[in-house]
FIVO-944416 format. One record per residue: x, y, z of N, C-alpha, C in turn; residue in one letter; residue number from 1. Coordinates in pm, 1 decimal, decimal comma, always signed. Example, Ala and Ser with C-alpha at 12.3 -4.5 7.8 and 13.67 -1.06 7.14 Angstrom:
% FIVO-944416
((+1319,0; -569,0; +780,0); (+1230,0; -450,0; +780,0); (+1320,0; -330,0; +780,0); 'a'; 1)
((+1285,0; -225,0; +708,0); (+1367,0; -106,0; +714,0); (+1290,0; +3,0; +787,0); 's'; 2)
***
This chain:
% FIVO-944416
((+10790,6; +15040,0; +9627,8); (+10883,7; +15135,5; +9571,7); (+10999,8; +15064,3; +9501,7); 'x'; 1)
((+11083,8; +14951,0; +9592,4); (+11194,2; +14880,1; +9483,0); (+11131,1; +14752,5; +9502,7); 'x'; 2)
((+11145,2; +14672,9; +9421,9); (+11106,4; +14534,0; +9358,7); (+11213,6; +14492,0; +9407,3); 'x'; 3)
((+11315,8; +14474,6; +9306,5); (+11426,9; +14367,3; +9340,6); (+11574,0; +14435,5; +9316,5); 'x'; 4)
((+11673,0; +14444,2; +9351,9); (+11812,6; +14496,8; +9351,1); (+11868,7; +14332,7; +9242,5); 'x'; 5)
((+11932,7; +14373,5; +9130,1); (+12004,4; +14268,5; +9104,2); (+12156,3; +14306,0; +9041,9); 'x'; 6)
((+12268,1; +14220,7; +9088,6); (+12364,5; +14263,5; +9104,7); (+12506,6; +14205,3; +9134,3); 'x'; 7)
((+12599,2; +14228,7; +9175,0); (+12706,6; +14184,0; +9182,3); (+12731,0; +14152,6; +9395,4); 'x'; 8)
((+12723,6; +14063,8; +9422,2); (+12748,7; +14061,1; +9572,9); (+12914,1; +14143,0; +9647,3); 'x'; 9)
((+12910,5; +14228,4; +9664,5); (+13015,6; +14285,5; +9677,0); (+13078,1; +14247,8; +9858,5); 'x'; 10)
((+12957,6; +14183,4; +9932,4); (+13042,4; +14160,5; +10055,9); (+12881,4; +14093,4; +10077,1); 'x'; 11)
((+12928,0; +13978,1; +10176,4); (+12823,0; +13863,2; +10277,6); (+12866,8; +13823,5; +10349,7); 'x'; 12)
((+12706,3; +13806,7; +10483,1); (+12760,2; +13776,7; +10571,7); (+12631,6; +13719,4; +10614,9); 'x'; 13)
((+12604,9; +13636,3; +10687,6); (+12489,1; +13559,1; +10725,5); (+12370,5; +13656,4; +10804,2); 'x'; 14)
((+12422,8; +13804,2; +10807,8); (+12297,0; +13875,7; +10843,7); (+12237,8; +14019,6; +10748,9); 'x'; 15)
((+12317,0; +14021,3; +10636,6); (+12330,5; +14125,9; +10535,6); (+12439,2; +14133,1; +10428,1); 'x'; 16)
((+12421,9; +14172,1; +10309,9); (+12458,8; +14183,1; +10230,7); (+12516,6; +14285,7; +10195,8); 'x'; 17)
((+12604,3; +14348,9; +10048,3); (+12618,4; +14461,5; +10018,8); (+12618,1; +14396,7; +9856,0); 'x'; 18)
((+12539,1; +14426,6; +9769,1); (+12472,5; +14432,4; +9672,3); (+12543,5; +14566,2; +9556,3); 'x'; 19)
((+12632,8; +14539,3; +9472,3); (+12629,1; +14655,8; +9386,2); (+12590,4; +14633,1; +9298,9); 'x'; 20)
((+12490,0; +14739,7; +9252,6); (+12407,9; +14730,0; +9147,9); (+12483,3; +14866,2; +9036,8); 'x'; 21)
((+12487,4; +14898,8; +8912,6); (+12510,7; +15001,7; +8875,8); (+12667,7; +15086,6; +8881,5); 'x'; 22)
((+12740,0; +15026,9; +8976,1); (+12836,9; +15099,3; +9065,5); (+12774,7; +15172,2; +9242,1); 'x'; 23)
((+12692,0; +15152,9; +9310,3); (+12608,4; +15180,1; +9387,8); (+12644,1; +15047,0; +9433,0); 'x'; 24)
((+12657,4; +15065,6; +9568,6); (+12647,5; +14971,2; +9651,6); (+12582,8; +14977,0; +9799,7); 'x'; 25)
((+12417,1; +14859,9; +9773,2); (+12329,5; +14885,1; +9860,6); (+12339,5; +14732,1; +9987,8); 'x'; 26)
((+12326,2; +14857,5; +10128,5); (+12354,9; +14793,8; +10212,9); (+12196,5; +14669,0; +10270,3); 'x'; 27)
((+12175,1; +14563,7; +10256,0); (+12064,0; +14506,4; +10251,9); (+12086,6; +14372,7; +10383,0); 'x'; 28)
((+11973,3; +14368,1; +10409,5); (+11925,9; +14309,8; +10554,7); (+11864,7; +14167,4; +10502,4); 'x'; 29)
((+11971,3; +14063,9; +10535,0); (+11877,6; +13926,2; +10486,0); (+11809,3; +13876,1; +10594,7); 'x'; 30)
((+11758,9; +13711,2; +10584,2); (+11811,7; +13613,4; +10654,1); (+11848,2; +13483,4; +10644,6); 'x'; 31)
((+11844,7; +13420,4; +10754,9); (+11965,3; +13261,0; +10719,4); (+11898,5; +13207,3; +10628,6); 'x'; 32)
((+11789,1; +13229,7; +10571,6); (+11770,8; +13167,3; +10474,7); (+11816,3; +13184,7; +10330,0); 'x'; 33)
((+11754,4; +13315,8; +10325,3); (+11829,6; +13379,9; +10189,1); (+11990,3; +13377,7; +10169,4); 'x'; 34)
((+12003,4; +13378,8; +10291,9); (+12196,8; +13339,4; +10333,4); (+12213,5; +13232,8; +10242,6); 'x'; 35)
((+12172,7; +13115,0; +10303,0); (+12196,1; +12992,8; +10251,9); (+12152,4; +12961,5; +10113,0); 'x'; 36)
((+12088,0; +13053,4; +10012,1); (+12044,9; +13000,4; +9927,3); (+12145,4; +13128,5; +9845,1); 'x'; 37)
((+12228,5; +13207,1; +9896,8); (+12322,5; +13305,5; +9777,2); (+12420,4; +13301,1; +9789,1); 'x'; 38)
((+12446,7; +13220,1; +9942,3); (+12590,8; +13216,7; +9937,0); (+12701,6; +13210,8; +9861,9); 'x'; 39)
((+12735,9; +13114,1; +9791,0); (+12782,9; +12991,5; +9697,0); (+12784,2; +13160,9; +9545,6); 'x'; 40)
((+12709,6; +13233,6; +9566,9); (+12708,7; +13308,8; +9412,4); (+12755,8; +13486,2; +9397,8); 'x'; 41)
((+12823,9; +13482,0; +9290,5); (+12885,4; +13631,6; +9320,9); (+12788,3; +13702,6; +9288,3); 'x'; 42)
((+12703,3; +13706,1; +9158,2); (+12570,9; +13772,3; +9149,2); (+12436,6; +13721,9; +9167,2); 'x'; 43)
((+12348,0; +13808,8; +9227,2); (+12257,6; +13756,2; +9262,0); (+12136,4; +13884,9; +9241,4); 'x'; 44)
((+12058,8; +13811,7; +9294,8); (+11889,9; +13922,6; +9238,8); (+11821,5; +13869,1; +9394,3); 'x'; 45)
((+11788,1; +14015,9; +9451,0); (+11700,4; +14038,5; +9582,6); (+11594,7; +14128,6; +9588,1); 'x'; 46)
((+11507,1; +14048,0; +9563,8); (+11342,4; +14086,1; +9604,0); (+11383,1; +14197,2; +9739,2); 'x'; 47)
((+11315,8; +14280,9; +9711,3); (+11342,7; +14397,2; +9871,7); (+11188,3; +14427,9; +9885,2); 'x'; 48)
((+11225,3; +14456,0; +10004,2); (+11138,9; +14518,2; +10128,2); (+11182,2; +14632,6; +10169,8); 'x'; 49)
((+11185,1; +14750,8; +10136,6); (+11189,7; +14851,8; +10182,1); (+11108,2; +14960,9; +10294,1); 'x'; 50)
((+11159,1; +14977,7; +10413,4); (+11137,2; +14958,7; +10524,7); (+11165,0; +15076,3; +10575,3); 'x'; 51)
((+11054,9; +15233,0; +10582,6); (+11107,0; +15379,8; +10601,8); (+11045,6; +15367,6; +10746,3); 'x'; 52)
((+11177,6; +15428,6; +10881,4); (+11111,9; +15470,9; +11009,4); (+11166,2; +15592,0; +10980,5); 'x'; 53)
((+11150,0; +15683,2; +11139,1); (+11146,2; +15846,1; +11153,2); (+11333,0; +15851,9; +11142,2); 'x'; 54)
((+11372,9; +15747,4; +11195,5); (+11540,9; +15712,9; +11157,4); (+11636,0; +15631,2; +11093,0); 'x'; 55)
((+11536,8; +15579,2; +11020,3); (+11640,4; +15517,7; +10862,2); (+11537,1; +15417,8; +10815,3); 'x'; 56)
((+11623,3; +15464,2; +10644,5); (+11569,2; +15353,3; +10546,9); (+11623,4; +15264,1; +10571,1); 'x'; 57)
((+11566,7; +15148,4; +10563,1); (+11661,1; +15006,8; +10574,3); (+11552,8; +14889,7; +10438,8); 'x'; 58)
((+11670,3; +14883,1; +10369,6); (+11625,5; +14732,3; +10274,0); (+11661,1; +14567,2; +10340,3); 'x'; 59)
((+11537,5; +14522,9; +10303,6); (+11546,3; +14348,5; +10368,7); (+11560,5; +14248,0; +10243,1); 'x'; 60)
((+11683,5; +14181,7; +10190,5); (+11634,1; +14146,8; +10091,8); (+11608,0; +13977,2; +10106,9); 'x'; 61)
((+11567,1; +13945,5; +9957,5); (+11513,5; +13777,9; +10016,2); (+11527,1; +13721,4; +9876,1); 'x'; 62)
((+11591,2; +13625,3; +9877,9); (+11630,8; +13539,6; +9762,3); (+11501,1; +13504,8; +9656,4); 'x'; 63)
((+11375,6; +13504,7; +9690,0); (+11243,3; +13489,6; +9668,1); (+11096,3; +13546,3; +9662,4); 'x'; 64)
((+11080,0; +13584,3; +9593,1); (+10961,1; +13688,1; +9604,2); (+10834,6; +13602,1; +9679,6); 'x'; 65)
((+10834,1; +13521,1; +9764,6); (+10725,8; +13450,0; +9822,1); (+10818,0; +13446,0; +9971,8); 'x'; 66)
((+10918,2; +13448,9; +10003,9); (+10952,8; +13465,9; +10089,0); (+10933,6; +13642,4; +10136,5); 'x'; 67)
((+10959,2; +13725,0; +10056,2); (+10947,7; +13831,2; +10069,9); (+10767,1; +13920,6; +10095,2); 'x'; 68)
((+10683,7; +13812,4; +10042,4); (+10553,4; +13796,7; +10115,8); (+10548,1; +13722,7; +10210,4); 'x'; 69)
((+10588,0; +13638,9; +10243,0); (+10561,5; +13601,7; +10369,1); (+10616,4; +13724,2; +10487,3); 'x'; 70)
((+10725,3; +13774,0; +10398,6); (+10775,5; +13877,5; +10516,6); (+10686,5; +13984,5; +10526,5); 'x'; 71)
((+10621,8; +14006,6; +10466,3); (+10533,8; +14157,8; +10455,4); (+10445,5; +14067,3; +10533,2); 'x'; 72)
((+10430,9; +14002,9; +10522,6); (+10297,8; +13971,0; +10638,2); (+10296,8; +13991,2; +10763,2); 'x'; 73)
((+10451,1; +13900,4; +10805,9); (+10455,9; +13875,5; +10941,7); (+10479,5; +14080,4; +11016,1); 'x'; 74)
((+10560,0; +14178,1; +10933,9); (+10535,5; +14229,6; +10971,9); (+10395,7; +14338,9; +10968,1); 'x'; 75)
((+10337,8; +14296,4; +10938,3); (+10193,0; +14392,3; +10932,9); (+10167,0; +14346,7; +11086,5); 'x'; 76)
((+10163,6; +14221,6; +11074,4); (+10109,3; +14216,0; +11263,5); (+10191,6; +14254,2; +11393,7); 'x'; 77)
((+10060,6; +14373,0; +11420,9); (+10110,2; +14459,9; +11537,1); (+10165,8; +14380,1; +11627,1); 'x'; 78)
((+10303,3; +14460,5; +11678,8); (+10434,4; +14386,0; +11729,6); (+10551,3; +14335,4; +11709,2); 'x'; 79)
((+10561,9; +14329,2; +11573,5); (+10659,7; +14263,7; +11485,8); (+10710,5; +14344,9; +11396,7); 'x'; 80)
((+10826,9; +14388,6; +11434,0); (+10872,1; +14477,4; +11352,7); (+10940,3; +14419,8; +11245,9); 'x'; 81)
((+11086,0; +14450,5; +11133,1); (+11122,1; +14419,4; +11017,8); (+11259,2; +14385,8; +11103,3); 'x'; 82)
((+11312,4; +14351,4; +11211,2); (+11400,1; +14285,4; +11254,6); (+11340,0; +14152,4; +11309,6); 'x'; 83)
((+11239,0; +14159,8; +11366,7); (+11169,6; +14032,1; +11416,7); (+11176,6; +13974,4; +11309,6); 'x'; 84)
((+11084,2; +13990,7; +11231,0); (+11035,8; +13910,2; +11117,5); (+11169,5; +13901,8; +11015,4); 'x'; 85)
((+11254,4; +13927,9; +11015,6); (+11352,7; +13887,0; +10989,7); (+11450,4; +13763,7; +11091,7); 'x'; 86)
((+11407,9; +13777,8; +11189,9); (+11450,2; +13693,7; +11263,3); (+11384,4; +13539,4; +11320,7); 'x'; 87)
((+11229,6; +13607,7; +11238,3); (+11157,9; +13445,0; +11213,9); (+11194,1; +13381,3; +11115,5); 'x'; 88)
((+11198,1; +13459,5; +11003,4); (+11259,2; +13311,3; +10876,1); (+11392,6; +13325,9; +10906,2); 'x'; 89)
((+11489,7; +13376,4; +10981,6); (+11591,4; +13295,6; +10987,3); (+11621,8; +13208,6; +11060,8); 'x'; 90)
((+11498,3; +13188,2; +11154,9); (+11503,4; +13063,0; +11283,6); (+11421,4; +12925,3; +11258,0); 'x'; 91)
((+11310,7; +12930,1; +11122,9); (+11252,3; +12861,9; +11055,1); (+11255,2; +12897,6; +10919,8); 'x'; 92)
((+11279,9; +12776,5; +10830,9); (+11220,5; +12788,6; +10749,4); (+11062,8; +12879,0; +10634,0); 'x'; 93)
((+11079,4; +12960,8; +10564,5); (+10881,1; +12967,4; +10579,2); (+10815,9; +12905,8; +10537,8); 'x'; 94)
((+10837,9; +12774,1; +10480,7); (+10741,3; +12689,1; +10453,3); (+10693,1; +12619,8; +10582,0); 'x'; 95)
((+10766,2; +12643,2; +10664,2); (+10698,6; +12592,9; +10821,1); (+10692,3; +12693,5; +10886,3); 'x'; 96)
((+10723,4; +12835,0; +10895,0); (+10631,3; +12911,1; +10944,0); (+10504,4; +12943,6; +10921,1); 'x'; 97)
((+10494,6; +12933,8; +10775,2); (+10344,9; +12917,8; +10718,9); (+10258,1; +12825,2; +10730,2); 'x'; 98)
((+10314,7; +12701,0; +10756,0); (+10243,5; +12574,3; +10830,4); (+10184,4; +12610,9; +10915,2); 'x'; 99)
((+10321,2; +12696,9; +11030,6); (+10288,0; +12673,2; +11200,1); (+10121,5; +12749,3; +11237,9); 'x'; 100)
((+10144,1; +12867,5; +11102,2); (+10017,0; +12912,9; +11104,7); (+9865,5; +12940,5; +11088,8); 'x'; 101)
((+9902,2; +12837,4; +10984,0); (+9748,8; +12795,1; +10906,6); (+9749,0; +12688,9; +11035,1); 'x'; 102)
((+9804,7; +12629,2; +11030,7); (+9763,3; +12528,6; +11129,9); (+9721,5; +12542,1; +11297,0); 'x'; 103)
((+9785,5; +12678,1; +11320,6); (+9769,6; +12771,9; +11451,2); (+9863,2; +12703,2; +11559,8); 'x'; 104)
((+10001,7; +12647,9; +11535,0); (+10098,8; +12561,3; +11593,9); (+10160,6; +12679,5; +11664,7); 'x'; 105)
((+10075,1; +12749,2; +11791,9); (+10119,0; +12850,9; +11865,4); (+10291,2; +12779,9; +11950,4); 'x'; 106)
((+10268,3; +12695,9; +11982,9); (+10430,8; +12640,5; +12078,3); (+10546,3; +12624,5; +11988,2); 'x'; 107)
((+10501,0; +12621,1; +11847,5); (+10672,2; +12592,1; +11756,3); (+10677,3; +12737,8; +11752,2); 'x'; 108)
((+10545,3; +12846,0; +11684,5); (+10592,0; +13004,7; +11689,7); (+10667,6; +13031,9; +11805,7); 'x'; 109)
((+10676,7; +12981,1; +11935,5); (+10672,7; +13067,8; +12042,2); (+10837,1; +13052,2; +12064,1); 'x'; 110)
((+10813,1; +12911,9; +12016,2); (+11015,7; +12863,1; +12021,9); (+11160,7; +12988,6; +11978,4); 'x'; 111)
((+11092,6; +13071,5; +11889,3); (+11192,1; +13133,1; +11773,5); (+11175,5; +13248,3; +11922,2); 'x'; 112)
((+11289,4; +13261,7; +11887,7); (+11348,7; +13383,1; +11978,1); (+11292,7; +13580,1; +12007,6); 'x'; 113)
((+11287,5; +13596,3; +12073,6); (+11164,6; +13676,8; +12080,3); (+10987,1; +13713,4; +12036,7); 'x'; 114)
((+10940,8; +13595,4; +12061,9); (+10845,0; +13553,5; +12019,3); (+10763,0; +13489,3; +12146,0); 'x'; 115)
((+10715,7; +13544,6; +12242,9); (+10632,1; +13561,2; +12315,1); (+10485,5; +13492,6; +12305,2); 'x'; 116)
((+10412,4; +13389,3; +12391,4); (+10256,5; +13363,5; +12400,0); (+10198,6; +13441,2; +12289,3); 'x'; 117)
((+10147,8; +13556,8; +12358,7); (+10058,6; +13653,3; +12293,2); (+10090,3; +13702,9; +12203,6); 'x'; 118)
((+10218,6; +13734,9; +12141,5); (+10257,2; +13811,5; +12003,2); (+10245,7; +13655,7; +11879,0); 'x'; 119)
((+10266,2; +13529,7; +11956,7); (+10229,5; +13372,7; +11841,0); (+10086,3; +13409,4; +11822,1); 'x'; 120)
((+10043,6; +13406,4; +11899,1); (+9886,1; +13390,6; +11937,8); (+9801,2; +13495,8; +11860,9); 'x'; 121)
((+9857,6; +13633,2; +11831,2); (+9882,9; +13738,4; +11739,7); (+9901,4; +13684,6; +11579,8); 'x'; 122)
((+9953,6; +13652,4; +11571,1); (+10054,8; +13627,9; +11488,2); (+9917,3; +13534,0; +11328,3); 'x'; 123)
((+9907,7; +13403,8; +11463,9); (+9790,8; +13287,1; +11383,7); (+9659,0; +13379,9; +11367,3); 'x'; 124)
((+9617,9; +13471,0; +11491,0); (+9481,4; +13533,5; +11460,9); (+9447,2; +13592,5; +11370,8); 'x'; 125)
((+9602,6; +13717,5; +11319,3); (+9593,5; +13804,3; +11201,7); (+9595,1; +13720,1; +11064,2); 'x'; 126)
((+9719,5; +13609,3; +11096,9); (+9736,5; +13587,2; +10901,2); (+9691,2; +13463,6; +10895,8); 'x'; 127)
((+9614,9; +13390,4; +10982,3); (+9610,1; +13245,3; +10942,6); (+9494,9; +13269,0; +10834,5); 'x'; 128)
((+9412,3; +13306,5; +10829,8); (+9291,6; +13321,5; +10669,0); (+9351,5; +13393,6; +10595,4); 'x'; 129)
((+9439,7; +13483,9; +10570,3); (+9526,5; +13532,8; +10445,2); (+9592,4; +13423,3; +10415,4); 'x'; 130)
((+9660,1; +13350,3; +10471,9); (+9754,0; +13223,6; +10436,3); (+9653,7; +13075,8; +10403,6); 'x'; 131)
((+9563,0; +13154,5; +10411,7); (+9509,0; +12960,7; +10391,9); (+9431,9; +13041,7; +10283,4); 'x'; 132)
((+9352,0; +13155,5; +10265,1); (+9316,5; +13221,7; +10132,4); (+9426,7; +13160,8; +9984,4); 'x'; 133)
((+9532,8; +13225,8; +10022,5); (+9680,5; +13235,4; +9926,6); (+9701,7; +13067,7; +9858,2); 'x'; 134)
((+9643,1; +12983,8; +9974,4); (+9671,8; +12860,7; +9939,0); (+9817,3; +12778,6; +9977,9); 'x'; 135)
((+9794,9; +12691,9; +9937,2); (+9939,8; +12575,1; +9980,1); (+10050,0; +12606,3; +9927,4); 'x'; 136)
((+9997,1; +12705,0; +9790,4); (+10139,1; +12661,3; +9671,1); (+10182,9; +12853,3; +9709,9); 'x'; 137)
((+10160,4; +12955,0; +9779,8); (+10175,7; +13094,5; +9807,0); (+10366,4; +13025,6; +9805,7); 'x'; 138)
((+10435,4; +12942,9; +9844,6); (+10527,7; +13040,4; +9915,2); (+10649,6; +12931,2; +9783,8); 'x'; 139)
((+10571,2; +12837,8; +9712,4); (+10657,7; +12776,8; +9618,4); (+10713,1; +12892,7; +9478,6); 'x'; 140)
((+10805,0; +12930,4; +9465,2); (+10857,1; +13029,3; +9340,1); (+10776,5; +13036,3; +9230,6); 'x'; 141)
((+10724,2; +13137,1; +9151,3); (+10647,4; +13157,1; +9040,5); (+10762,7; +13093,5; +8956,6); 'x'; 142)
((+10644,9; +13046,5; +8838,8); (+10717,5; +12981,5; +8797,9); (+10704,5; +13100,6; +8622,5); 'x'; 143)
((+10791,3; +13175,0; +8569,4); (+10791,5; +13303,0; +8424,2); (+10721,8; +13200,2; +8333,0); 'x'; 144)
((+10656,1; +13072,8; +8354,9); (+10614,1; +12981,2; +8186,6); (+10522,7; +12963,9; +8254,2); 'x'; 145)
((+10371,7; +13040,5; +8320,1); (+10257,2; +13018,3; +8336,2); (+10225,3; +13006,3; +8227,2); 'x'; 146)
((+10098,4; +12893,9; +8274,9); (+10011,3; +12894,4; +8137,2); (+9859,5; +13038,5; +8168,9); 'x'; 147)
((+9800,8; +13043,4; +8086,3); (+9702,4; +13149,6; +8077,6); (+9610,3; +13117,3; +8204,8); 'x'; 148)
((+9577,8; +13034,7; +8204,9); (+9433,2; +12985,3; +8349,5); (+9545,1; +13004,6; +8493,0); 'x'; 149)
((+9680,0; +12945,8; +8485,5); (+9734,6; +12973,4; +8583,0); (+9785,6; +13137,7; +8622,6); 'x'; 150)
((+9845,1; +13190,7; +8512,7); (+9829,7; +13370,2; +8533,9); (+9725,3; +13443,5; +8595,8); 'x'; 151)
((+9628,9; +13416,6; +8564,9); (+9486,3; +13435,3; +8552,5); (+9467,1; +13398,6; +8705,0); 'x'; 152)
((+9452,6; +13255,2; +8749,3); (+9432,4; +13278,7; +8898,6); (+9508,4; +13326,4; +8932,4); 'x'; 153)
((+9675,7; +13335,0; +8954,8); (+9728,9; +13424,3; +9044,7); (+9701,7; +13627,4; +9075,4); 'x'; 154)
((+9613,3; +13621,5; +8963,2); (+9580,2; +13755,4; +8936,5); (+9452,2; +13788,1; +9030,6); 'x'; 155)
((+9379,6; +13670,4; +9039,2); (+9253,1; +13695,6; +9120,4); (+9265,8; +13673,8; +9235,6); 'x'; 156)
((+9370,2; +13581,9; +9295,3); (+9400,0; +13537,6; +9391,3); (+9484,2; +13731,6; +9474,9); 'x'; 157)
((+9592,3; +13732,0; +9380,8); (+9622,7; +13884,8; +9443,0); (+9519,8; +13986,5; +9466,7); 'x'; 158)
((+9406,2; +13984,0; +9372,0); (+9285,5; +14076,7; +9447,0); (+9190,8; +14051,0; +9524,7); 'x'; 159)
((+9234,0; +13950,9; +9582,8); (+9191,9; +13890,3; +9716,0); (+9075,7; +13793,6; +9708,9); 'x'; 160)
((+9033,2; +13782,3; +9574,0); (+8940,5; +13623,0; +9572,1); (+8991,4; +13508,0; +9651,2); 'x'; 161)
((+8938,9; +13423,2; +9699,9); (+8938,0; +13292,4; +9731,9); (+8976,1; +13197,3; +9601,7); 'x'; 162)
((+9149,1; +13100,0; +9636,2); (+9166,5; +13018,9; +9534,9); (+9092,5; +12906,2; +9501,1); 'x'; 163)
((+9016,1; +12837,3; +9581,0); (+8917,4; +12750,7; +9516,9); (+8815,6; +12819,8; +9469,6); 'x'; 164)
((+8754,4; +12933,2; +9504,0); (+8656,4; +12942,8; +9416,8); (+8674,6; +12961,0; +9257,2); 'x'; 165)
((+8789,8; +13084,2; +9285,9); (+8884,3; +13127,2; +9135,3); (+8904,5; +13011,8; +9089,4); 'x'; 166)
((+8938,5; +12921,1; +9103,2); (+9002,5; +12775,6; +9024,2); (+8856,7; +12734,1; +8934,0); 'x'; 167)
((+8771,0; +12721,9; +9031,0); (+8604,9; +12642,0; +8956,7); (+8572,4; +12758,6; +8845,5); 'x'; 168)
((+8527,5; +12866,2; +8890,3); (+8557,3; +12934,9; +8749,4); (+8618,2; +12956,1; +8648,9); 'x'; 169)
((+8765,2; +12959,9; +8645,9); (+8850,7; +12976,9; +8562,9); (+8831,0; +12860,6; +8482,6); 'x'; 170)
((+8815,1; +12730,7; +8528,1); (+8804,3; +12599,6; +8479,2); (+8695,4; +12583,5; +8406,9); 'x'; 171)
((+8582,2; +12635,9; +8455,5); (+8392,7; +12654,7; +8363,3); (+8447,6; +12723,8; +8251,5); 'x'; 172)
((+8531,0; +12873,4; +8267,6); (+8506,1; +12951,2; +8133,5); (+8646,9; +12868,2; +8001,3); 'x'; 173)
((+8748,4; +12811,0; +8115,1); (+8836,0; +12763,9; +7948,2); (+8771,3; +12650,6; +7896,8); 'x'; 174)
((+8695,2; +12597,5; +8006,4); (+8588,3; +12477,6; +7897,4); (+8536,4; +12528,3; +7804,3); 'x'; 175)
((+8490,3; +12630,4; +7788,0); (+8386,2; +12721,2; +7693,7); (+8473,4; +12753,3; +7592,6); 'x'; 176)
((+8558,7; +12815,8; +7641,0); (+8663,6; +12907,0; +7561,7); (+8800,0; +12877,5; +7605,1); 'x'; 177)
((+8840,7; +12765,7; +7524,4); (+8997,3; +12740,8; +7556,4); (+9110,6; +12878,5; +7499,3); 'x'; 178)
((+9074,9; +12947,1; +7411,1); (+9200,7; +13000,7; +7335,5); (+9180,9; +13153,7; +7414,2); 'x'; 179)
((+9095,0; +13200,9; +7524,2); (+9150,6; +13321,3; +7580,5); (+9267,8; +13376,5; +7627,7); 'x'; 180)
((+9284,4; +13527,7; +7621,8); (+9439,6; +13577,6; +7678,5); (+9372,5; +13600,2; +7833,0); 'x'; 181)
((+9533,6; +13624,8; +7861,7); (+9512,6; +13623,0; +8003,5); (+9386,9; +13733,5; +8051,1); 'x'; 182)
((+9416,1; +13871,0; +7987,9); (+9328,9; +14014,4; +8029,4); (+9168,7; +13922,9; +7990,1); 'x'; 183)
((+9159,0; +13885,3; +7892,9); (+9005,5; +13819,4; +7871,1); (+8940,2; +13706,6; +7992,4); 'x'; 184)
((+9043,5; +13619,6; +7963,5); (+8999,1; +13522,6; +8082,9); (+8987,4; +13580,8; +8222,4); 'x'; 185)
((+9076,0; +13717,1; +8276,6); (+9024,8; +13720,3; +8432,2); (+8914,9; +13838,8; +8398,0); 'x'; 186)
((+8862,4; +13925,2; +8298,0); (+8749,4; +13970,2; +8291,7); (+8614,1; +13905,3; +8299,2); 'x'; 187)
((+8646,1; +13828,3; +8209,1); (+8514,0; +13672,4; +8190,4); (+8524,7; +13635,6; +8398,2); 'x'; 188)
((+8567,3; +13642,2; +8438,9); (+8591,3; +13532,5; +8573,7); (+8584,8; +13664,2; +8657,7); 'x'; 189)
((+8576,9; +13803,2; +8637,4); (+8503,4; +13897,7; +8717,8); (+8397,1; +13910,6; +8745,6); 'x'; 190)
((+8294,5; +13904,2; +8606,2); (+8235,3; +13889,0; +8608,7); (+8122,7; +13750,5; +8695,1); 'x'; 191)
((+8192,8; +13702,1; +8690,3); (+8080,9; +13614,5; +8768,1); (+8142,4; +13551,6; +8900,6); 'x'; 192)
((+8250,5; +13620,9; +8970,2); (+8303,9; +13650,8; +9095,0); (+8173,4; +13711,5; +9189,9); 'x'; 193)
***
C-alpha cells in the first residue's frame, strides 16, 4: 500500500521517527539501524512497512528497501510479530541476520532479546531457502543504473526463479542477442524457465 514516505525529519529518536511529508506528519517505527544511518540528516526517504492489526495502523520505516525485505520476512514467520522483528535488526545488523540464517547459526539468533530456541529454530526452517534463493547480494542496495541482464534477473528472481539458474540463461540469450530491452530479455528467459 505505501512504498516509501520521503520527507523532512521533523523529530528522532533511536526508536521512531516523525517524518513530514506534504505538511502531514507521519508517526514511523524504525530501528538502530536505520537510526544510525539518518541520523546525521534533516531529510530523508523511508521504505515502509505498513502494518494493519484489529487496533492500529502502525508504519515501520527502514532506510533501505532490502532491509525492509528482510523485515517482511522475519515477520511472516509465525511468532514474530512487527515489534520483534524490529527488534532483530536493531540488535544485529541484517547482513548478519541473514548470514545467521542461511547458515542456520541458531545460538547467535537466540542471543537477540526475545528470541527463544524454538522461535530461532523457526525462524532458519521458514526463510533459510528464500534467503539463499534471493542470493548473497538480496540485502546490498539496488543500485537505479542497472544494466538490462541485471534488471532482468532481479525481475525473475522476484517471481521466485532460482538466481543461478536465471543468471545461465539470461547469459545464453544476451550471447545471442546482446541489444534486448529489458521486457524482451525476461520474456525470451520465460520461456525456457
Amino acid at each position: 500500500m505505501y512504498a516509501y514516505l520521503n520527507g523532512r525529519l521533523a523529530y528522532k529518536a533511536p526508536t521512531h521517527v516523525v517524518i513530514d511529508v506534504g505538511g502531514v506528519g507521519y508517526h514511523v517505527h524504525i530501528s538502530l539501524h536505520t537510526y544510525s544511518q539518518i541520523k546525521d540528516h534533516e531529510q530523508c526517504k523511508l521504505y515502509i512497512s505498513f502494518q494493519v492489526r484489529e487496533d492500529a495502523h502502525t508504519f515501520f520505516g527502514f532506510a533501505d528497501e532490502s532491509e525492509r525485505r528482510l523485515f517482511e520476512h522475519l515477520i511472516s514467520v509465525s511468532g514474530i510479530g512487527p515489534n520483534t522483528g524490529r527488534m532483530i535488526l536493531s540488535s544485529i545488523t541484517p547482513e548478519e541476520i541473514q548470514s545467521a540464517i542461511i547458515q542456520g547459526n541458531v545460538p547467535l539468533i537466540q542471543r537477540i532479546k526475545g528470541i527463544g530456541p524454538k522461535t530461532a529454530q523457526r525462524m532458519v526452517l521458514e526463510l533459510q531457502d528464500k534467503l539463499k534463493k534471493q542470493g548473497p547480494d538480496a540485502l546490498t542496495a539496488v543500485n537505479t543504473a542497472q544494466s538490462v541482464p541485471e534488471e532482468a534477473l532481479s525481475a525473475l528472481v522476484m517471481l521466485g526463479f532460482a538466481r543461478t539458474q536465471a543468471e545461465k540463461i539470461l547469459a545464453g540469450i544476451v550471447r545471442v542477442e546482446p541489444n534486448l530491452t529489458v521486457e524482451a530479455l525476461i520474456k525470451e528467459a520465460l520461456k525456457k524457465l
